[in-house]
Structures are given as C-alpha cells and as structure tokens.
N, C-alpha and C positions, 0 to 999 in steps of 0.2 A: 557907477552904474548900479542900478538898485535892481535887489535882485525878488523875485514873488514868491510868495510861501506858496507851500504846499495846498494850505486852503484856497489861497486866492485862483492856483490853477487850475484845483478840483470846480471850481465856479464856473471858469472859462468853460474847462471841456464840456459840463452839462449844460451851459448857455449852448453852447455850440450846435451838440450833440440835440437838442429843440428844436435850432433851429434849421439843422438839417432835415429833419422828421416831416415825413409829407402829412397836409394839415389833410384829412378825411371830411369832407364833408356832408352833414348827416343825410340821409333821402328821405320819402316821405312816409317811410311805415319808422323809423327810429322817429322823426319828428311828431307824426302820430302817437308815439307810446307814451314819449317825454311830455307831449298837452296833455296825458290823461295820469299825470305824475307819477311815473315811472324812469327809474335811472336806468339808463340805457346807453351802450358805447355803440354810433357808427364803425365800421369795418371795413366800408368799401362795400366794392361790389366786387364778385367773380368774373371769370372769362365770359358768362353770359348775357353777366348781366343782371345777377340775379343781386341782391340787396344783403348783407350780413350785418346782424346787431348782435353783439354781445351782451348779456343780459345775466346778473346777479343771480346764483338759484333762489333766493330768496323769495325773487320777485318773478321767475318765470310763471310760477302758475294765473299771477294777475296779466301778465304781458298775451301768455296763451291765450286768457278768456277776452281780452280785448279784442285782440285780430280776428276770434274765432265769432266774437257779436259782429266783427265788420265785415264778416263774410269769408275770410278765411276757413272753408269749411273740410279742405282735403289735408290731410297730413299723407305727404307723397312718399317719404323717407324720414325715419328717425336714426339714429347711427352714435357711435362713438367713434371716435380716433385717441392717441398718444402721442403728442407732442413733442413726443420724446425724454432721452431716461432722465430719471431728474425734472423734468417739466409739468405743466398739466394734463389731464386726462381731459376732453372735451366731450360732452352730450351734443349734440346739435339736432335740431329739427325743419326740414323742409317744406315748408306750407303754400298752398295753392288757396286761389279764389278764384274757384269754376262754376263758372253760368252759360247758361246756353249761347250768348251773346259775342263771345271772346273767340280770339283766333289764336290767342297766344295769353292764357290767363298771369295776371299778376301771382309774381312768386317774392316768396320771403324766406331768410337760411336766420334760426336764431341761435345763437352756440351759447356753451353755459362754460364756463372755464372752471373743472375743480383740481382741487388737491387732491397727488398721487396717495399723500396718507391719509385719505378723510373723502374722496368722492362720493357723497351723498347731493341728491337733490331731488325733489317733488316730481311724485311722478303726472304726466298728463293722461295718463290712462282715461279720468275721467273726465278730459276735456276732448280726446280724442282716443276712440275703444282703438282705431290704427296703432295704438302706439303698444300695447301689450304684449307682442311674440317679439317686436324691434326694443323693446327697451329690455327684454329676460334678454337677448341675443347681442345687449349691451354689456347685461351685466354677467355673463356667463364670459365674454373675451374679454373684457377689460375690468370686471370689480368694478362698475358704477351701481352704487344702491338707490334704485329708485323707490324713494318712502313712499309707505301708504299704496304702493302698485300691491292688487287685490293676488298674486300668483308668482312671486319673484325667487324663479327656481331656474336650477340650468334647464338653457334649450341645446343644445348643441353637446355638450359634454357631458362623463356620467358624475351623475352627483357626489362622487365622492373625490371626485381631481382638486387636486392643490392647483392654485394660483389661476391667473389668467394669462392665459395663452399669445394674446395680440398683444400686450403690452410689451415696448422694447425691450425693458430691461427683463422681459421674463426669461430663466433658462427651462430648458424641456429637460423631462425626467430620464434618465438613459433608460429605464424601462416602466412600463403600467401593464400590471397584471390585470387580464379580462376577467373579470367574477361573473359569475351566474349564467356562464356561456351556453349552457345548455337548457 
C-alpha cells in the first residue's frame, strides 16, 4: 500500500477546502467597478440585501468617484470595525443613490481591509464632505489613518490618550488622570 506525502496531502486538503468555499457571485455595482477597471472582490450581500465589495485602499478613492458620477450621491454611514485580535481593521462605507423617484433607493457597503500594524488609507473627505466627523470617530476608536483627511484629530477622546479603545486587543489604563478640569 502506498502511502502520500505530506505535500501530496497538503494538495488534497486545499483542493478540498476550494471547493467547499461558497462561489459569491459578483452583483452589478462590483460588476460596474471591475468594467471601469478596477480590482474589486464581491462579498455577498447582507441580511438586507444590501451589496458588499471589498476594494484595495489603493483604489477606493477611484471606486468612490465612480459610484459617486453614477449617482451615488448620499454617504449614509462611514465606520470602522476589528475583526479581531490578530486580524484586520476594516474602514467600510455605506452609499445610497437618492432621487426623488425610488421607494427604496439602491444601496452599496464598500469595506477596505487593512493592516492592524499599518491602517492607512485615502480619505474620501473629498469625495464625500459626510465622511469627515465619521472617519476622525474612525480614527480616534480604532488607529485608521485617513491620508490627506484636511482635520484628523480625536473626536471623542482627549488628545493625549494612548491607543484606541474599540479595538479588541486594546487593554484600558487602570487610571487617566483628568487635566485641565477647571
């Protein structure tokens, strides 16, 4: 009986492990980005229904001004989350296209996956003036550096706090002394 190396099973299990993976199928704003050549991951869609692409930060500020000439005019929510400890930090931004016409306007969720040591990415400040108290309130809980944002200071915390607060693996200081209380 012959027996399989170690490579040959390493093969198997990531053949496997493929093609257990549910295939996502892109929708038509990731199809939209990718004709205007732009690399772009489908993600599915949420409980709503709403459409998720993941998008390179490299390339969000082109992906932003795409959606934003097709109409994409509303930035409803911009936000971060932590993935958890060890993992990435995500930017995401939720974009509407509101006209008077709609009962229920076209929605799009674009997320940016960075590195916990190196979250930097382009800010849309000035693709969207919405996004300037939501991205400081990004980078104030989690350490995302949005470049080139014209005001990137804490909103919520005072300026002299260590670390960021939302992030999982953050620990809280057993005490912070209040300065200038009076």
């Amino acid at each position: 009986m012959a027996e399989s190396s170690p490579e040959s099973t390493q093969d198997e299990q990531s053949v496997a492990e493929e093609q257990a993976a549910p295939i996502i199928e892109a929708g038509p704003v990731a199809k939209q980005l990718t004709q205007a050549g732009l690399t772009v991951e489908a993600l599915g869609v949420d409980h709503l229904g709403v459409e998720m692409i993941k998008v390179a930060p490299d390339q969000l500020v082109d992906a932003a001004t795409t959606l934003a000439d097709d109409g994409y005019n509303y930035l409803q929510c911009q936000g971060g989350y932590d993935a958890g400890p060890g993992q990435d930090l995500v930017s995401m931004y939720h974009l509407l296209k509101v006209n008077d016409d709609a009962d229920r306007p076209p929605e799009v969720r674009l997320k940016v996956f960075l590195s916990r040591e190196n979250p930097r990415v382009p800010t849309l400040y000035w693709v969207w003036k919405a996004s300037d108290w939501q991205e400081r309130e990004s980078y104030d809980m989690y350490g995302i550096i949005y470049e080139g944002h014209p005001n990137l200071t804490r909103i919520l915390m005072p300026e002299d706090w260590v670390g960021w607060p939302l992030r999982k693996d953050y620990i809280s200081p057993d005490f912070y002394e209040l300065q200038d209380a009076y």
